[in-house]
C-alpha positions in Angstrom: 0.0 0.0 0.0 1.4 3.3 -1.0 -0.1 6.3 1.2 1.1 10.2 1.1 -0.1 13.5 2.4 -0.5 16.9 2.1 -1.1 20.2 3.8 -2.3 23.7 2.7 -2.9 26.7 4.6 -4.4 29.9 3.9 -3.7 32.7 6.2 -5.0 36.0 6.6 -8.1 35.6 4.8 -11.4 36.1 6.7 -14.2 33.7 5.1 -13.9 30.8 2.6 -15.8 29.7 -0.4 -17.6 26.0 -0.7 -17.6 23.9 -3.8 -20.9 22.3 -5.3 -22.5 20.3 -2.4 -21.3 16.9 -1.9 -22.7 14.2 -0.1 -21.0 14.0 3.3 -19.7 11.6 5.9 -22.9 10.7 7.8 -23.8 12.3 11.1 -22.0 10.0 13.3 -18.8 10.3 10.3 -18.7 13.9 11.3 -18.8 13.5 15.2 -16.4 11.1 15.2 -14.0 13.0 13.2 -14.5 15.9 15.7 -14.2 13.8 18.5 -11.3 11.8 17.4 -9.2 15.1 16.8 -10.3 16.7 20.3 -9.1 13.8 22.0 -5.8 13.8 20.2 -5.7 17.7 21.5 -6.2 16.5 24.4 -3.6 14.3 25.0 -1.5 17.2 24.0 -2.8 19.6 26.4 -2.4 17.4 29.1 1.2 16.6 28.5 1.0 12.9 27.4 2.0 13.5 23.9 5.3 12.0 22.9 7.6 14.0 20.9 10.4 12.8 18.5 12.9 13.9 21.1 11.8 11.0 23.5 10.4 13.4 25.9 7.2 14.6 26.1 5.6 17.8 24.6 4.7 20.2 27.0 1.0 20.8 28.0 -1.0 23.1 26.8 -2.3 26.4 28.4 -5.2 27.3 25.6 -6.0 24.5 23.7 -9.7 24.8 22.3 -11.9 21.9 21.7 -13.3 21.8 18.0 -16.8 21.2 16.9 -17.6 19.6 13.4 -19.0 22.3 10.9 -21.1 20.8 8.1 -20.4 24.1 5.9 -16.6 23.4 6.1 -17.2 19.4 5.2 -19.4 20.1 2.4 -16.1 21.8 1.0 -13.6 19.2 1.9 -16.4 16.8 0.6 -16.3 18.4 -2.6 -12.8 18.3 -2.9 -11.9 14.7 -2.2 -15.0 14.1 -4.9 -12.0 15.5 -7.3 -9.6 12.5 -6.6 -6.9 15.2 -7.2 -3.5 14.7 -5.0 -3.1 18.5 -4.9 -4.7 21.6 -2.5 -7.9 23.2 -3.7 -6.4 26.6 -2.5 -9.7 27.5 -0.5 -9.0 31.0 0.9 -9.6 31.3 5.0 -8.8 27.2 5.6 -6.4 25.1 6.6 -6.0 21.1 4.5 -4.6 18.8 5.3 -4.9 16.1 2.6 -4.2 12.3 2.4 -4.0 9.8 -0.4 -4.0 6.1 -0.7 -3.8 3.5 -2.8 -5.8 1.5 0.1 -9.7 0.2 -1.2 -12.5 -1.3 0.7 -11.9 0.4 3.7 -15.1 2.4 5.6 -15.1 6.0 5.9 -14.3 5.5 9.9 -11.3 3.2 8.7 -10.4 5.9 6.4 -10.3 8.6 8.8 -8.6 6.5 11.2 -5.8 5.8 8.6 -5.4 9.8 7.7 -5.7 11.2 11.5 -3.0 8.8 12.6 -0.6 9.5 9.8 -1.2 13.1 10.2 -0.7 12.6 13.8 2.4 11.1 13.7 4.5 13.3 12.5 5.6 14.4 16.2 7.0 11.1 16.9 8.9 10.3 13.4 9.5 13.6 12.8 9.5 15.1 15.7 7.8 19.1 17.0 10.7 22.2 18.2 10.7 22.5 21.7 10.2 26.3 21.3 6.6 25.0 19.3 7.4 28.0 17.2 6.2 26.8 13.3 8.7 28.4 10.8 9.9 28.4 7.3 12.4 26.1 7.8 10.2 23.2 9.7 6.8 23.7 8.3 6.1 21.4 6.2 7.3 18.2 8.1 5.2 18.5 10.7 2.2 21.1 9.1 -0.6 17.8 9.5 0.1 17.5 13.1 0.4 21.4 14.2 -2.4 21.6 12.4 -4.6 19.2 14.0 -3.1 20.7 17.2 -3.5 24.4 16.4 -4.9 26.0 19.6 -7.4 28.7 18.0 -8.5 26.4 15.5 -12.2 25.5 16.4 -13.7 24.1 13.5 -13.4 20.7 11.4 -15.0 19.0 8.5 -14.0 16.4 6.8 -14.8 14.5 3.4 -13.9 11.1 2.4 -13.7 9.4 -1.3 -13.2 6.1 -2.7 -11.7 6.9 -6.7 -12.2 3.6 -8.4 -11.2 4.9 -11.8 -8.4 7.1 -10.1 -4.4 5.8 -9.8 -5.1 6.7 -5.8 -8.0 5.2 -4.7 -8.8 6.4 -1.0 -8.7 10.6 -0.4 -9.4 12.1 2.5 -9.6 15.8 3.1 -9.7 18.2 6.3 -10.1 21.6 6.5 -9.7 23.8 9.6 -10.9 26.9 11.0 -9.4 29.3 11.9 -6.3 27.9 9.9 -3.3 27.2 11.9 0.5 27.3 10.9 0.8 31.0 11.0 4.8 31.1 10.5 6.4 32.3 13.7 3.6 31.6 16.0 3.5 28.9 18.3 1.3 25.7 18.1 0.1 26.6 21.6 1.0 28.3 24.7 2.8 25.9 27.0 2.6 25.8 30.9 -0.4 24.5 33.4 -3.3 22.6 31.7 -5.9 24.7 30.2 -4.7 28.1 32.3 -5.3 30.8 29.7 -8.4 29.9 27.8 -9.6 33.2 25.9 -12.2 35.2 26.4 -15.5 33.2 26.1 -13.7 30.1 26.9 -13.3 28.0 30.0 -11.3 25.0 31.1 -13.6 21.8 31.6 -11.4 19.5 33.0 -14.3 16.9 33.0 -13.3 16.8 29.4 -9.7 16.6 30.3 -7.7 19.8 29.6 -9.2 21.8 27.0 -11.2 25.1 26.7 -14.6 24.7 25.7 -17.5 27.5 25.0 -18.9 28.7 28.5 -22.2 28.5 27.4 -22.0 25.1 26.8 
């Protein structure tokens, strides 16, 4: 099995556009996608997450938890419809983007297969210890510090299966607020959840990240 990936981001920009509707991933798809990435922030924020270095990453101060935007999957949707192994240069997102030659897999199988490859990166390629994303180390590790951007509160994904394509599994996330803005940090480090913004608190019955006060 031959698998790559790829990540976009669009800075700067305020809004995005969608493509033609698609069908998406089904409602239980989309919370699970959202769920799956929270819990990966989580272990983050909490200080469990191994790093290249053989130590751990420090936790995370303002971490906040995603929610799953159907707007934003409708356009990722539309985009792994294309079964094109290149960015669809959506202003106002982040992408990240993985390919497969894998078939018969389910869409949560998929997703799976994308998340932890994305994921990853911290432990074969391993994050600074300043968690500063430059020039110079971006695109190794763009999947994961996206994933793990701390301002970025929306996800949607889109999954394809592209019989008549030479990759036959796509999956495609975009992000809102994009992450990866060069010379910021991933996340502010110190004690768990300790400087949610405005609007946000730390539920620690979630396990370290900031969530919405009214919910």
């Amino acid at each position: 099995m031959v698998h790559h990936h790829l990540l976009f981001i669009f800075g700067f920009v305020f809004g995005f556009f969608v493509f033609d509707l698609a069908a998406q991933l089904s409602q239980n798809e989309q919370n699970y996608c959202a769920a799956f990435n929270n819990n990966l922030r989580r272990v983050v924020a909490t200080g469990n997450q191994q790093n290249k270095s053989g130590g751990k990453l420090p936790p995370a101060t303002n971490i906040l938890e995603m929610a799953y935007n159907e707007t934003i999957g409708q356009t990722a949707q539309a985009w792994a419809d294309k079964c094109q192994f290149s960015h669809s240069k959506v202003p106002g997102l982040g992408e990240n983007i993985y390919w497969s030659t894998k078939e018969g897999i389910s869409n949560t199988e998929a997703i799976n297969k994308a998340f932890g490859y994305w994921w990853n990166e911290a432990v074969t390629i391993g994050i600074p210890e300043n968690l500063v994303v430059g020039a110079n180390n971006f695109e190794p590790i763009g999947h994961f510090t996206q994933m793990a951007w701390h301002s970025s509160t929306d996800i949607g994904c889109g999954v394809a299966k592209c019989q008549d394509a030479q990759w036959k599994l796509f999956v495609v996330c975009n992000y809102w607020p994009p992450g990866n803005v060069l010379g910021q940090t991933i996340y502010g480090p110190g004690d768990t959840c300790s400087a949610c913004e405005p609007g946000w608190a730390c539920d620690f019955g979630r396990r370290g990240l900031c969530v919405r006060q009214n919910q």
